[in-house]
N, C-alpha and C positions, 0 to 999 in steps of 0.2 A: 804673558809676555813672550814674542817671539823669538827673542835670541837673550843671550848669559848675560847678565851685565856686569862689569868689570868693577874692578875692586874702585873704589875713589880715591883710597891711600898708598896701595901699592900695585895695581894694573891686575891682577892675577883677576881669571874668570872666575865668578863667585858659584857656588853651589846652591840648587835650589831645594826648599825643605818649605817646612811651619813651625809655628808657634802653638803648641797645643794649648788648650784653656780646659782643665779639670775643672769640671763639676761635680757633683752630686748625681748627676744622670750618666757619667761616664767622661770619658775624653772628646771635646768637639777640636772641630779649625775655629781659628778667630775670625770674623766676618768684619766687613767696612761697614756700614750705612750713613747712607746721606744726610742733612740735617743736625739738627739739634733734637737730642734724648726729649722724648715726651713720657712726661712720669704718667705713669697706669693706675689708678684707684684698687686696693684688692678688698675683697669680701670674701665672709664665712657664712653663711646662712644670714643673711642681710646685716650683717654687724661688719664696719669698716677694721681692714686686720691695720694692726701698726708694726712694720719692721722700721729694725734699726736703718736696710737699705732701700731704696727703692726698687720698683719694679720699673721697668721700662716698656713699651710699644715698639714692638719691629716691624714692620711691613717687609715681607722676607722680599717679595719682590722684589726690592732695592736695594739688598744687598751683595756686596762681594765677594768670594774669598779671598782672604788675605795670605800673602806667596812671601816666604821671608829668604831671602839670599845667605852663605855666608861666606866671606872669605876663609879659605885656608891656609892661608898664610898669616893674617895679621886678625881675624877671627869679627872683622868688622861685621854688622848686620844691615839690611836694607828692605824693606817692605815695603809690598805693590800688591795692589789691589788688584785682580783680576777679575 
């Protein structure tokens, strides 16, 4: 984004940051991707694994990162993909 973008509720120029996503592999950004989630098949030595969650397919090509604004005055949030 090229320039601040302004609060929607109270005008003040918003502050830019993220939204960290903790994992298991440390702290990432949150990314966009286009589409609809495509569930991923996992295996262990040719036996299909069952988790409680699925696994998803990213094609990192296609994704964003995600820029989250915040006001400091009225602490609103706003996220844009970049």
């Amino acid at each position: 984004m090229s320039t601040t973008p302004q609060c929607a509720d109270c005008g003040k120029d918003m502050e830019k940051g993220f939204v960290p996503d903790n994992t298991f592999l440390g702290t990432l950004q949150t990314g966009w991707h286009p589409g609809d989630p495509e569930a991923e098949s996992r295996t262990l030595f040719g036996m299909q694994l069952k988790n409680r969650t699925e696994t998803i397919h990213v094609d990192e090509s296609g994704t964003r990162k995600i820029m989250t604004y915040r006001c400091p005055t009225c602490g609103l949030l706003r996220s844009y993909a970049e």
